[in-house]
PQR file of N, CA, C, O and H, with PARSE charges and radii, in Angstrom:
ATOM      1  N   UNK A   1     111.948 152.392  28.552 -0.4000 1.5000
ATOM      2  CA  UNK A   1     112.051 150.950  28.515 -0.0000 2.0000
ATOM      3  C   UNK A   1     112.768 150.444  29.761  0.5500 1.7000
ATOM      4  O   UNK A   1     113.761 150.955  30.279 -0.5500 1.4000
ATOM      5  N   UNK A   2     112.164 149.454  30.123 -0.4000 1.5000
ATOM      6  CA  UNK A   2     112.438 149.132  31.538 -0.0000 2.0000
ATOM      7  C   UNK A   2     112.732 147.686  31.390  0.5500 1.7000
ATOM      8  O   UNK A   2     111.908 146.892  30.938 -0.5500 1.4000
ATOM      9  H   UNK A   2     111.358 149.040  29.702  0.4000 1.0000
ATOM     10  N   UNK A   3     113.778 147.401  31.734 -0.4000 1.5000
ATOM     11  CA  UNK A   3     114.317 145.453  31.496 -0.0000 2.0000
ATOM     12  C   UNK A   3     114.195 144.483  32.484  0.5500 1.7000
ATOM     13  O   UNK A   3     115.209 144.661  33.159 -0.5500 1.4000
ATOM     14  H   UNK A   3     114.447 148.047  32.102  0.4000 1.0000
ATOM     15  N   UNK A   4     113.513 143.477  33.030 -0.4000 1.5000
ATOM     16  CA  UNK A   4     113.541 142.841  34.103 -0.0000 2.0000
ATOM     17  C   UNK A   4     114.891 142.231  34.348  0.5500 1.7000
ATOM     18  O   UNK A   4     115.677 141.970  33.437 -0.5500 1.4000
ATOM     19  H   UNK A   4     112.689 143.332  32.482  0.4000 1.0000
ATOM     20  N   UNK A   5     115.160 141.982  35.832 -0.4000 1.5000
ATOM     21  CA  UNK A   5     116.015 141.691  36.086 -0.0000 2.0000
ATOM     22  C   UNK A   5     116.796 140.166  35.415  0.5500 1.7000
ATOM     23  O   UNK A   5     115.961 139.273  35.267 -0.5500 1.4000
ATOM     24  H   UNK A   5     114.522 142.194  36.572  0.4000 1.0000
ATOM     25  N   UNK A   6     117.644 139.933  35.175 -0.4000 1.5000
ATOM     26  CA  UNK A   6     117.787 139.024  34.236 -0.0000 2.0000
ATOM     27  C   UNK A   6     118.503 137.513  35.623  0.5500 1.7000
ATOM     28  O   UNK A   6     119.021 137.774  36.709 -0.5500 1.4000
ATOM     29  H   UNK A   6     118.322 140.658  35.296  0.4000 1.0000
ATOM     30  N   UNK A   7     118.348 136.581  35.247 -0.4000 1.5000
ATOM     31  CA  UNK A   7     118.224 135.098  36.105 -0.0000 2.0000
ATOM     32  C   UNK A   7     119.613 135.322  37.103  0.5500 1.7000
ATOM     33  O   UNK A   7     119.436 135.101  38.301 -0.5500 1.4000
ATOM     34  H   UNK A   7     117.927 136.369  34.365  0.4000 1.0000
ATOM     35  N   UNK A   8     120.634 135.640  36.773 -0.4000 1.5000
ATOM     36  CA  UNK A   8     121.975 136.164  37.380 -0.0000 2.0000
ATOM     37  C   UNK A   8     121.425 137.260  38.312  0.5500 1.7000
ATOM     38  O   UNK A   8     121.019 136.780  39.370 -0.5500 1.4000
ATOM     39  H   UNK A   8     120.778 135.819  35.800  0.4000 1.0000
ATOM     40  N   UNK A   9     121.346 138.081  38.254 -0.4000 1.5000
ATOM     41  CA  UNK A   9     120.728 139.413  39.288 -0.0000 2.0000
ATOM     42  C   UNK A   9     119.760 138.630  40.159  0.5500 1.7000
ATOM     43  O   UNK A   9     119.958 138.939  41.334 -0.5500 1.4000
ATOM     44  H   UNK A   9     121.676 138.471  37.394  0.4000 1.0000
ATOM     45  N   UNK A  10     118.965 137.897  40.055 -0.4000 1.5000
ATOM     46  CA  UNK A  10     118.077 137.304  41.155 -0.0000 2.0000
ATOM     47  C   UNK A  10     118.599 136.513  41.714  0.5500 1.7000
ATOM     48  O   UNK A  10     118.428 136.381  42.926 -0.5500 1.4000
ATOM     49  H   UNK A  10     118.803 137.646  39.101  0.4000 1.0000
ATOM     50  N   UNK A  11     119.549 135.593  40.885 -0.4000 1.5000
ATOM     51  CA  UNK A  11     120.311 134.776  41.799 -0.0000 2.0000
ATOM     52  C   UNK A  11     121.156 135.376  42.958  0.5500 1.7000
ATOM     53  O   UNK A  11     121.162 134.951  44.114 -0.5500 1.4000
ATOM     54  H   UNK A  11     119.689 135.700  39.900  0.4000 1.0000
ATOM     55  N   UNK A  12     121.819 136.356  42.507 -0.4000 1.5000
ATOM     56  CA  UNK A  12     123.046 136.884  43.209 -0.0000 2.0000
ATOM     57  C   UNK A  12     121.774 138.073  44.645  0.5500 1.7000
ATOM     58  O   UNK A  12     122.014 138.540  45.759 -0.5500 1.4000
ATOM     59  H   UNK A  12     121.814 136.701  41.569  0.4000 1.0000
ATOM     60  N   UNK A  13     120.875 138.083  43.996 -0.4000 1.5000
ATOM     61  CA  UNK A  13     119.902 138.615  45.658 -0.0000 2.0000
ATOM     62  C   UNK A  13     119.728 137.629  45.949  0.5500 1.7000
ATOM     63  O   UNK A  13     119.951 137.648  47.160 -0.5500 1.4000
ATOM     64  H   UNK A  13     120.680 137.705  43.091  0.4000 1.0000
ATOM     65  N   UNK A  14     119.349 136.272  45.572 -0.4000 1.5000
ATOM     66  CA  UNK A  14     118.992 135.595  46.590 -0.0000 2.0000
ATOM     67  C   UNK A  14     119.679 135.005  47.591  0.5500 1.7000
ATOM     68  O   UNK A  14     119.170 134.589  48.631 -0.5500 1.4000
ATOM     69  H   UNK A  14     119.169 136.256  44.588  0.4000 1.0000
ATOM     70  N   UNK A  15     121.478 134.930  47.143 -0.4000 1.5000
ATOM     71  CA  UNK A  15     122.488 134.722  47.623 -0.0000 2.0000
ATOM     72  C   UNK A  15     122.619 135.795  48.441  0.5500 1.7000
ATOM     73  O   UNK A  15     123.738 135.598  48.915 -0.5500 1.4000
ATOM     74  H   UNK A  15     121.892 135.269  46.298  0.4000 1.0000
ATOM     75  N   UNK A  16     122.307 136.570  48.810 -0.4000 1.5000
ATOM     76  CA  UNK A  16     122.288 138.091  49.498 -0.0000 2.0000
ATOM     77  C   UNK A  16     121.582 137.708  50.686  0.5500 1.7000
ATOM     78  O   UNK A  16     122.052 137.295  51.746 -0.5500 1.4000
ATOM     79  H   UNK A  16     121.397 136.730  48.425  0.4000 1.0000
ATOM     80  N   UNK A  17     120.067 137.954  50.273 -0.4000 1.5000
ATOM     81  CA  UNK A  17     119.165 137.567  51.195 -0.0000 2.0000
ATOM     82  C   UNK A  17     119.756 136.177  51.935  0.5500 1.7000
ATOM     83  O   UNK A  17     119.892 136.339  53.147 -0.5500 1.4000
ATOM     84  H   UNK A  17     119.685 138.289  49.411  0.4000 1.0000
ATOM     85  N   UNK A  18     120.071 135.062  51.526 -0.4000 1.5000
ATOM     86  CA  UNK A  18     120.160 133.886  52.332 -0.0000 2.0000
ATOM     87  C   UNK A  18     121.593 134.580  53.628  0.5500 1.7000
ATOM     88  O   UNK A  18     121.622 134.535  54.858 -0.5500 1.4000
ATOM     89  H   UNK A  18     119.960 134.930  50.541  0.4000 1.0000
ATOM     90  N   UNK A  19     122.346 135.015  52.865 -0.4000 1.5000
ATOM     91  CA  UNK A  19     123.609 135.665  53.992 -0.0000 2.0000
ATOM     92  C   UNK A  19     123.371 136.610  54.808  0.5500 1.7000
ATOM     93  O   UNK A  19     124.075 136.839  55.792 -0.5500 1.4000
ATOM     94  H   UNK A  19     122.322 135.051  51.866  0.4000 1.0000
ATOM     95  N   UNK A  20     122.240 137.333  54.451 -0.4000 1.5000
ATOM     96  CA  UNK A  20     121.565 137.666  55.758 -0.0000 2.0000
ATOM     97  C   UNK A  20     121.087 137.503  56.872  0.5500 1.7000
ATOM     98  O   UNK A  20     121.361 137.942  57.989 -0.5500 1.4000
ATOM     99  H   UNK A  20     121.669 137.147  53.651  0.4000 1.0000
ATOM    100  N   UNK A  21     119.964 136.485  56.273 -0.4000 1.5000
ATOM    101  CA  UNK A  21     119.125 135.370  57.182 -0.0000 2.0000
ATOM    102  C   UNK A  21     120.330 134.912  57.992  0.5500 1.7000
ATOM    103  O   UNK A  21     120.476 135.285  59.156 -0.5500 1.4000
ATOM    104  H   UNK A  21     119.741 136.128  55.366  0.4000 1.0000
ATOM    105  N   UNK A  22     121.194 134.106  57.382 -0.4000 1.5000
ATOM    106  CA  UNK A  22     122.069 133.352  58.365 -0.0000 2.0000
ATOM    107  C   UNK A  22     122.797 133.976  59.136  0.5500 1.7000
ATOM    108  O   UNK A  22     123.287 133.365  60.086 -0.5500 1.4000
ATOM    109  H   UNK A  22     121.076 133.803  56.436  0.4000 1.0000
ATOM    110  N   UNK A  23     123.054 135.264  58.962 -0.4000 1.5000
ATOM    111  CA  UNK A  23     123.989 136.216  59.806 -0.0000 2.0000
ATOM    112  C   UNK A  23     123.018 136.433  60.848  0.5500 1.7000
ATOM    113  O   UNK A  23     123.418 136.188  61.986 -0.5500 1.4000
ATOM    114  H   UNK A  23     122.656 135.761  58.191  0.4000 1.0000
ATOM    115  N   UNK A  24     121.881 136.821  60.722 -0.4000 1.5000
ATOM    116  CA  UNK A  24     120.567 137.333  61.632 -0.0000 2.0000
ATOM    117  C   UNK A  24     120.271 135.540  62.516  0.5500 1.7000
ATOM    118  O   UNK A  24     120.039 135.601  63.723 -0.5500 1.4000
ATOM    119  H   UNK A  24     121.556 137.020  59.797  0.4000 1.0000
ATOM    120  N   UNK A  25     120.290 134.634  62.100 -0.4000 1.5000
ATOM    121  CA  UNK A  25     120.202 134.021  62.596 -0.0000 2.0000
ATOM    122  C   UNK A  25     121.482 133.673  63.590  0.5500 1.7000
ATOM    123  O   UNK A  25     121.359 133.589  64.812 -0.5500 1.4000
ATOM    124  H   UNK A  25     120.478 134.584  61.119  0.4000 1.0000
ATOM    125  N   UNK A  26     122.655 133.495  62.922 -0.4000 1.5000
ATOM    126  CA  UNK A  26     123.897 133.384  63.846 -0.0000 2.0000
ATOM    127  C   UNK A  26     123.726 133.955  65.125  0.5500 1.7000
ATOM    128  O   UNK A  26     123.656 133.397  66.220 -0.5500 1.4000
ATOM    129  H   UNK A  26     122.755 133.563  61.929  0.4000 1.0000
ATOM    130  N   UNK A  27     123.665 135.252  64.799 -0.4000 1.5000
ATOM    131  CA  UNK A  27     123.613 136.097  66.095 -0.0000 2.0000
ATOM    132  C   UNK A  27     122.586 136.081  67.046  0.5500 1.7000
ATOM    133  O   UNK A  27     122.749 136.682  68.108 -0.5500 1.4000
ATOM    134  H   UNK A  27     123.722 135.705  63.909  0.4000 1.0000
ATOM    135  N   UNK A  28     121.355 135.361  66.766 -0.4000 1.5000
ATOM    136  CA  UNK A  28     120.371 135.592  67.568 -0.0000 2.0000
ATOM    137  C   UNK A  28     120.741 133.856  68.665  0.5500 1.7000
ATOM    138  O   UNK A  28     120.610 133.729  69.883 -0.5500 1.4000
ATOM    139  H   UNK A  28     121.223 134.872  65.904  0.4000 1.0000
ATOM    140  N   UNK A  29     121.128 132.963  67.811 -0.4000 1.5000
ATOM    141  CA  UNK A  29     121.606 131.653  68.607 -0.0000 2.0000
ATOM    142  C   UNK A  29     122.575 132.167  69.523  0.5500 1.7000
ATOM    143  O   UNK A  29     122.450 131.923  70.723 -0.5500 1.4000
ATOM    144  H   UNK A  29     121.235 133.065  66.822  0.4000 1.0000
ATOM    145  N   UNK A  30     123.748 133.008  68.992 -0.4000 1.5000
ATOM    146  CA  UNK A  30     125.077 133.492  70.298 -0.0000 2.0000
ATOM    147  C   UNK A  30     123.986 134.226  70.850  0.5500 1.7000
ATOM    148  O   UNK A  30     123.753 133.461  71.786 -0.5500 1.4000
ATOM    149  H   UNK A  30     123.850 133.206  68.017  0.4000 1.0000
ATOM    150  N   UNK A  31     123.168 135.107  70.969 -0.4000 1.5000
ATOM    151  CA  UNK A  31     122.806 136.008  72.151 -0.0000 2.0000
ATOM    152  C   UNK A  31     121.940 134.730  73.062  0.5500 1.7000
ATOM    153  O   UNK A  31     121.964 134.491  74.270 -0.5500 1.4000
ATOM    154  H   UNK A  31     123.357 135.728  70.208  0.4000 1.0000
ATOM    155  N   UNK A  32     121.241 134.094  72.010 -0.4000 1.5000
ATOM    156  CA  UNK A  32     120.418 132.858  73.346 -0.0000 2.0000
ATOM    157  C   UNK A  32     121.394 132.460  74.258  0.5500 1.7000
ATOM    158  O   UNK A  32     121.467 132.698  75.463 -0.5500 1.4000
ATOM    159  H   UNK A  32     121.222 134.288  71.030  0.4000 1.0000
ATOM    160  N   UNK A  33     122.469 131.537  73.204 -0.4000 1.5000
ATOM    161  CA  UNK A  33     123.202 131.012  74.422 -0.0000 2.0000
ATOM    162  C   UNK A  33     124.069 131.464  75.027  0.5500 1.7000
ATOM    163  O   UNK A  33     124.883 130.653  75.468 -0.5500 1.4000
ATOM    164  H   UNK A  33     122.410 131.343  72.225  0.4000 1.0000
ATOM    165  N   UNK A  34     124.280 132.848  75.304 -0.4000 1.5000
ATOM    166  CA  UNK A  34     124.625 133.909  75.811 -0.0000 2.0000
ATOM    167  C   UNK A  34     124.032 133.860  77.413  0.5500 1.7000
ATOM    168  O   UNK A  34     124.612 133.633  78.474 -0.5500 1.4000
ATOM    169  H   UNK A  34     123.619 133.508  74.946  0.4000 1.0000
ATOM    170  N   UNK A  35     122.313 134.243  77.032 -0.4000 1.5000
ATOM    171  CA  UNK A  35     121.668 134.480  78.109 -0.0000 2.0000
ATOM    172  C   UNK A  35     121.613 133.070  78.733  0.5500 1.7000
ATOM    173  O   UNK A  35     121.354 133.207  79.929 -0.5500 1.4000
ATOM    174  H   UNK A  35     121.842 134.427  76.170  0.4000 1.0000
ATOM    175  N   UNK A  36     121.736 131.917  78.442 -0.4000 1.5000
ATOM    176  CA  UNK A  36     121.630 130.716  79.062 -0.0000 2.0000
ATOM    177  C   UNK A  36     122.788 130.573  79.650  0.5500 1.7000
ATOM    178  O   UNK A  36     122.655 130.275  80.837 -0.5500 1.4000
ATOM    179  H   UNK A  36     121.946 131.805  77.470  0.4000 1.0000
ATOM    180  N   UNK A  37     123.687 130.649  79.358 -0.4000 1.5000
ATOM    181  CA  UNK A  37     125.243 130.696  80.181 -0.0000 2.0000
ATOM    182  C   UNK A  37     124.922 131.545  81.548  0.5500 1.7000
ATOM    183  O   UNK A  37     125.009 131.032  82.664 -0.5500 1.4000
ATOM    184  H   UNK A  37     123.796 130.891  78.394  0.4000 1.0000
ATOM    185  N   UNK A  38     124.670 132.441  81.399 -0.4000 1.5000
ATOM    186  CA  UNK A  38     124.569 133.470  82.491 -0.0000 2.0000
ATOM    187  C   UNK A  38     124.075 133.064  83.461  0.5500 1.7000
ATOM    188  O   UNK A  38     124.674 132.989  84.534 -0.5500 1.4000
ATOM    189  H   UNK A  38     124.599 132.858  80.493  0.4000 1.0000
ATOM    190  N   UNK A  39     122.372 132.574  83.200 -0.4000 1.5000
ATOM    191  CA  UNK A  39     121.417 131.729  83.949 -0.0000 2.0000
ATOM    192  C   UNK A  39     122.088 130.532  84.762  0.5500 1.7000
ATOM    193  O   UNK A  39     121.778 130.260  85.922 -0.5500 1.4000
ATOM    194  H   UNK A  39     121.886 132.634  82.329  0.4000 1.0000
ATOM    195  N   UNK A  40     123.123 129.794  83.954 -0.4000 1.5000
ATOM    196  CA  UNK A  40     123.605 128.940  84.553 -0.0000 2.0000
ATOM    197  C   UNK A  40     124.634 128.675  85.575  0.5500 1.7000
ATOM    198  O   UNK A  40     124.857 127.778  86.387 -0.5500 1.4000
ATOM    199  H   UNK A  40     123.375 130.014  83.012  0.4000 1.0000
ATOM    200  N   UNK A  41     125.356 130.161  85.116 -0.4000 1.5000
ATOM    201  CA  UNK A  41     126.597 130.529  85.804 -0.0000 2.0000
ATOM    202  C   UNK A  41     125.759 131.468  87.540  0.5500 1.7000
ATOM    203  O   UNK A  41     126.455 132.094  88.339 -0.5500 1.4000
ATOM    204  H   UNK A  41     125.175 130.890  84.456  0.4000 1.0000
ATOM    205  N   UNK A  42     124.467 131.311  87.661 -0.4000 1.5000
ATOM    206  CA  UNK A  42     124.021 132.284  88.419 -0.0000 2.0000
ATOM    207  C   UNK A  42     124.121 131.171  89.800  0.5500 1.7000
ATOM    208  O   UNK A  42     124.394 129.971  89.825 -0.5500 1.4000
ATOM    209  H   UNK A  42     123.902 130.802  87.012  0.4000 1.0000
ATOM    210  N   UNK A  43     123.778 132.128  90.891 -0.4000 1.5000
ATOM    211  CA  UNK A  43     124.136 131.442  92.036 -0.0000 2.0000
ATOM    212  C   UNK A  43     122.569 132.157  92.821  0.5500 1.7000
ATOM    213  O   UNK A  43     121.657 132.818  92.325 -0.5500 1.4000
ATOM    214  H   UNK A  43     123.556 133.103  90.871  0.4000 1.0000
ATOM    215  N   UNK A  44     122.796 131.684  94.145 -0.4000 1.5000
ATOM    216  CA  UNK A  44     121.581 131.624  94.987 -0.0000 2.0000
ATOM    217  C   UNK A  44     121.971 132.978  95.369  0.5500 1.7000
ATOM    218  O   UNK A  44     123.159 133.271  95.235 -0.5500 1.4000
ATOM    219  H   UNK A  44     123.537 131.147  94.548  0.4000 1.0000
ATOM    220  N   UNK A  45     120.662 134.380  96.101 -0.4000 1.5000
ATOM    221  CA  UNK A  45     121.119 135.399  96.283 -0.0000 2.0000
ATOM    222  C   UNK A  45     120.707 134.898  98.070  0.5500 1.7000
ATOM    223  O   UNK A  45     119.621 134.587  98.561 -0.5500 1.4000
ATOM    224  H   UNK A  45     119.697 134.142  96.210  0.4000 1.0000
ATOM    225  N   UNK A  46     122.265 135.007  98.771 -0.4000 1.5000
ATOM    226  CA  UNK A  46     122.234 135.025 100.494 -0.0000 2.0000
ATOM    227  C   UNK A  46     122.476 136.380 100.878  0.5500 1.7000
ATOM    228  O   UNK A  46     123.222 137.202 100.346 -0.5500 1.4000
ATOM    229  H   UNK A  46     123.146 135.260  98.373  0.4000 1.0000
ATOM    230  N   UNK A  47     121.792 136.486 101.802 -0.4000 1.5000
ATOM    231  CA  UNK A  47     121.696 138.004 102.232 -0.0000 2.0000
ATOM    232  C   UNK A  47     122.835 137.528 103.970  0.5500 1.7000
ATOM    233  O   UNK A  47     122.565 136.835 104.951 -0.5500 1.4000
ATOM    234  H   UNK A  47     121.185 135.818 102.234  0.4000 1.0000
ATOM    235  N   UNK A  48     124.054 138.319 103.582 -0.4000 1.5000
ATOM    236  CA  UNK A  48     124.949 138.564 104.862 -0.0000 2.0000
ATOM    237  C   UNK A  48     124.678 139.806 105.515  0.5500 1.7000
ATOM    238  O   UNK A  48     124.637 140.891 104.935 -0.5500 1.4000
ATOM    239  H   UNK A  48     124.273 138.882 102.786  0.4000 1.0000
ATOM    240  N   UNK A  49     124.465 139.591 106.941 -0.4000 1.5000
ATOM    241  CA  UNK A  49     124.504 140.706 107.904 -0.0000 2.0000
ATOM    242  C   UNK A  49     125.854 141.421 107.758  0.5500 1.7000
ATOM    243  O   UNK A  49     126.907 141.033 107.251 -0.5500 1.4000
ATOM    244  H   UNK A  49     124.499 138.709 107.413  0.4000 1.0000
ATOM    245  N   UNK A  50     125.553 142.457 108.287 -0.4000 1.5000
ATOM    246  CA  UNK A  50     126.726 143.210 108.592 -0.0000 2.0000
ATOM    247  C   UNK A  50     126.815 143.555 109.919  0.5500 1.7000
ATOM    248  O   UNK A  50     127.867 144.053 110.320 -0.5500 1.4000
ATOM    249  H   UNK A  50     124.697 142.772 108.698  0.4000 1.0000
ATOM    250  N   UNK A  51     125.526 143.307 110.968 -0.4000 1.5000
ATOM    251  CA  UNK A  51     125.711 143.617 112.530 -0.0000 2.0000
ATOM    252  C   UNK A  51     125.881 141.883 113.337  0.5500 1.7000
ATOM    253  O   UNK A  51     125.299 140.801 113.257 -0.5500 1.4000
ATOM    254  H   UNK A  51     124.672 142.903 110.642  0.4000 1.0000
ATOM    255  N   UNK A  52     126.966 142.435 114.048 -0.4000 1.5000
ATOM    256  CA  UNK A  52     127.457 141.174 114.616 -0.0000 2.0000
ATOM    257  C   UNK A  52     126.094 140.147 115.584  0.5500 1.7000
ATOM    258  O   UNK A  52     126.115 139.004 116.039 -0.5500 1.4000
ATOM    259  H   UNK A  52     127.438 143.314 114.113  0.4000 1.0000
ATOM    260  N   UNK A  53     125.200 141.059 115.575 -0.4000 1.5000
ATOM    261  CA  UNK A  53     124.232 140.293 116.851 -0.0000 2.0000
ATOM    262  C   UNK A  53     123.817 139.317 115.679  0.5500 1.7000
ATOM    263  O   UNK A  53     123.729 138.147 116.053 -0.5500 1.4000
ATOM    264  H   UNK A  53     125.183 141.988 115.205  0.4000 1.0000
ATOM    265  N   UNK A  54     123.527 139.551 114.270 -0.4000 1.5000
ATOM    266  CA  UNK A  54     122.870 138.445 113.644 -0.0000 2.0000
ATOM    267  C   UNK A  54     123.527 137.348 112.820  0.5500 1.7000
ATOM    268  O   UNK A  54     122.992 136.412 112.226 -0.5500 1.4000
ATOM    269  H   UNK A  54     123.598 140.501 113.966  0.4000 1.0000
ATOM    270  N   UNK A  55     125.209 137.781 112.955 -0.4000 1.5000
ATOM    271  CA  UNK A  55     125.936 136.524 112.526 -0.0000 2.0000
ATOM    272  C   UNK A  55     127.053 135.881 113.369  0.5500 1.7000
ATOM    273  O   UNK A  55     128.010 135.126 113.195 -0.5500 1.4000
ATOM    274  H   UNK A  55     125.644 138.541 113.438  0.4000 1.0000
ATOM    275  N   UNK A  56     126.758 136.214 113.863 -0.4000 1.5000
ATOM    276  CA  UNK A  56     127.779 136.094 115.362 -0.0000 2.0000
ATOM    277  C   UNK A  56     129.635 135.862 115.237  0.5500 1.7000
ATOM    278  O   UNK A  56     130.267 134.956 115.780 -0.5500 1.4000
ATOM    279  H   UNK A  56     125.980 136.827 114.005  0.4000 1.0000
ATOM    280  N   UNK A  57     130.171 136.912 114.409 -0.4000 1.5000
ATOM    281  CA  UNK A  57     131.260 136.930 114.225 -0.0000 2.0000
ATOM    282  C   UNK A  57     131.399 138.584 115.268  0.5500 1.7000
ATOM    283  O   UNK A  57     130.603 139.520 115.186 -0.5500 1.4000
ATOM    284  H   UNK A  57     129.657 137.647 113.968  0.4000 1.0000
ATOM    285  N   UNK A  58     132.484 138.527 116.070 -0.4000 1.5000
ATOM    286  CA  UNK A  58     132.540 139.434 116.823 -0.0000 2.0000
ATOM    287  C   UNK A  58     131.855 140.052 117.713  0.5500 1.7000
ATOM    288  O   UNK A  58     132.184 141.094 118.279 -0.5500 1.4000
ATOM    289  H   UNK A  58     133.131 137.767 116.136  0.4000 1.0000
ATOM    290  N   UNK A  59     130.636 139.281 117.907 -0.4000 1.5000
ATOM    291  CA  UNK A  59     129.619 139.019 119.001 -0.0000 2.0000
ATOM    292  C   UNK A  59     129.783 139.736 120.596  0.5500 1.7000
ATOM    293  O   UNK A  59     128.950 140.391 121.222 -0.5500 1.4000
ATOM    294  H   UNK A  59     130.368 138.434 117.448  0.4000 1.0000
ATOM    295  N   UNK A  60     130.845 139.438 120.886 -0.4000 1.5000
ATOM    296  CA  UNK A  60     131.190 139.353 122.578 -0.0000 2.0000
ATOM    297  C   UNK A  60     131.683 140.861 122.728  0.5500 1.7000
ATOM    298  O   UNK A  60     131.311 141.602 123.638 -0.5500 1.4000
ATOM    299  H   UNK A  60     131.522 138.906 120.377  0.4000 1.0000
ATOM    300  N   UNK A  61     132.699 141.269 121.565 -0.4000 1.5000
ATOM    301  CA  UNK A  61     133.067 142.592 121.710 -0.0000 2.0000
ATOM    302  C   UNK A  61     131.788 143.515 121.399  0.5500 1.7000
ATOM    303  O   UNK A  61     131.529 144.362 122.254 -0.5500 1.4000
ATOM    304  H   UNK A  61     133.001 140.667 120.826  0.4000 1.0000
ATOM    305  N   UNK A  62     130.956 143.440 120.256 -0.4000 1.5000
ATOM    306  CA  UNK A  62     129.844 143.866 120.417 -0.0000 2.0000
ATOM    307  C   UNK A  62     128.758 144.049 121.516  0.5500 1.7000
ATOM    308  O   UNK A  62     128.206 145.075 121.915 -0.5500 1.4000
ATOM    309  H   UNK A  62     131.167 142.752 119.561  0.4000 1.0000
ATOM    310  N   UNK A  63     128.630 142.878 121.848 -0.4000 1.5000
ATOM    311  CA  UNK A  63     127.920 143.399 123.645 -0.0000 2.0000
ATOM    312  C   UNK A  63     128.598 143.833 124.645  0.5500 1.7000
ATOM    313  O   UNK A  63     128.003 144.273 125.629 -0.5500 1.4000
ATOM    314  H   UNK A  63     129.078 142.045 121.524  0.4000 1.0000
ATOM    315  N   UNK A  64     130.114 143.790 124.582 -0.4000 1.5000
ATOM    316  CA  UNK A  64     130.829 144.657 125.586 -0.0000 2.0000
ATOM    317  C   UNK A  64     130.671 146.269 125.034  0.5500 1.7000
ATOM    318  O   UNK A  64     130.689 147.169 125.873 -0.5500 1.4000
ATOM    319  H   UNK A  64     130.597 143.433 123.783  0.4000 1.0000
ATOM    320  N   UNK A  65     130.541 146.536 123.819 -0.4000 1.5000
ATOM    321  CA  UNK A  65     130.142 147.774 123.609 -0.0000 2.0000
ATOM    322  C   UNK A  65     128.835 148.605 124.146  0.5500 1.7000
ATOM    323  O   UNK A  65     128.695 149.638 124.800 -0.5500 1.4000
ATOM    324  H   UNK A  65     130.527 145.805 123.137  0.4000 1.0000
ATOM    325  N   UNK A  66     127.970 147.677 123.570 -0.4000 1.5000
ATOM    326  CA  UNK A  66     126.796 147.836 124.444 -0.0000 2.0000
ATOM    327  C   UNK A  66     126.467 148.245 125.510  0.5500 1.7000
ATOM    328  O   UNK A  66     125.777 149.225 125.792 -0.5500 1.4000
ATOM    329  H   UNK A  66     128.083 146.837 123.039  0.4000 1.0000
ATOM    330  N   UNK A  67     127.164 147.182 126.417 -0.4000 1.5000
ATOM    331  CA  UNK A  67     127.251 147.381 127.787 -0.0000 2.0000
ATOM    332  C   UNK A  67     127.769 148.405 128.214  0.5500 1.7000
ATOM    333  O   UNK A  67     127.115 149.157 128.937 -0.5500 1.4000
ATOM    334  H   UNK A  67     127.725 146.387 126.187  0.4000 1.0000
ATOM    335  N   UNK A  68     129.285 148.728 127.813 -0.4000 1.5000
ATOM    336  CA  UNK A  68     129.692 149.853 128.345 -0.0000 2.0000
ATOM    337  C   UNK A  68     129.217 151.295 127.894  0.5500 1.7000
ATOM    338  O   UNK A  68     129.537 152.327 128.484 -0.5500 1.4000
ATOM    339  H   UNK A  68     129.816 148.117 127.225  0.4000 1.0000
ATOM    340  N   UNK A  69     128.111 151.205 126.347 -0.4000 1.5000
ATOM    341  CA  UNK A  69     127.344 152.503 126.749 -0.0000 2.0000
ATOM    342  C   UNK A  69     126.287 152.202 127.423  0.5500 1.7000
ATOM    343  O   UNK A  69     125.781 153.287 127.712 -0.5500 1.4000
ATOM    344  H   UNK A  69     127.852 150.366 125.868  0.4000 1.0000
ATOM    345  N   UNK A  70     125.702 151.431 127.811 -0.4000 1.5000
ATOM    346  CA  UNK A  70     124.582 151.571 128.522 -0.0000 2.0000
ATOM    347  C   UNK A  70     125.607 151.998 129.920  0.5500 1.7000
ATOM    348  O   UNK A  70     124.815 152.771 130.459 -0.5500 1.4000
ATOM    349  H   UNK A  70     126.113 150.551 127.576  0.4000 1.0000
ATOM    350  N   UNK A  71     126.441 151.996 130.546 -0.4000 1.5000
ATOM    351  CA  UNK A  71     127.206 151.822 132.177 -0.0000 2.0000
ATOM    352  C   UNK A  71     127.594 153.443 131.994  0.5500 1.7000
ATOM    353  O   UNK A  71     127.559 154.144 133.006 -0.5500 1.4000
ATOM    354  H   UNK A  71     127.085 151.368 130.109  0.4000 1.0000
ATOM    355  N   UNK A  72     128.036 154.160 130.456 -0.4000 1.5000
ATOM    356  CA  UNK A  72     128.325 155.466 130.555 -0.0000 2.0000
ATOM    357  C   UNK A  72     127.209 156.330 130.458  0.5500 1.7000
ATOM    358  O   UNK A  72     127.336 157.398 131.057 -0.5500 1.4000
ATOM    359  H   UNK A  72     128.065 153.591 129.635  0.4000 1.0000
ATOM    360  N   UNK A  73     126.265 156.157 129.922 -0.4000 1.5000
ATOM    361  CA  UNK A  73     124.796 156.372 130.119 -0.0000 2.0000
ATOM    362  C   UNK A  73     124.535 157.062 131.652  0.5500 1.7000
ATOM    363  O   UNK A  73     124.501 158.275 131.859 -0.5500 1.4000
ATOM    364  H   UNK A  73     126.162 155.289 129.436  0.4000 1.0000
ATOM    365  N   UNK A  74     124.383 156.136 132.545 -0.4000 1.5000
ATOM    366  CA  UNK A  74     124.167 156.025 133.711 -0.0000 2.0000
ATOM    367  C   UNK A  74     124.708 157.227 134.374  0.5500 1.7000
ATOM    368  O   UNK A  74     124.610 157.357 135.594 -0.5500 1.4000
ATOM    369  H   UNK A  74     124.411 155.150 132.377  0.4000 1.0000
TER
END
């Protein structure tokens, strides 16, 4: 003999199930606006040299280098 679940037991799953849903839902809104923060917090990607001929910070000593291997060269 097998008893169906009686109006209390379905209630108390359905109270289950709904605290699920909303937990599953909670978390899926923080991860969105998670990834939207990020997006927003993002910046432009500039690509900096690191050889002086193409940003011209230390420029002059750089072609005096130059120069003086090309002069020891010789």
């Amino acid at each position: 003999m097998t008893k169906g679940k009686t109006k209390k037991q379905l209630e108390k799953e359905q109270l289950e199930r709904d605290k699920v849903l909303w937990s599953v839902m909670l978390i899926g809104i923080i991860l969105i606006i998670g990834i939207f923060v990020q997006n927003i917090k993002a910046d432009q990607i500039v690509h900096k040299f690191k050889s002086p001929s193409f940003n011209g910070i230390g420029t002059s000593s750089h072609w005096l280098t130059i120069e003086n291997q090309e002069f020891s060269r010789k």
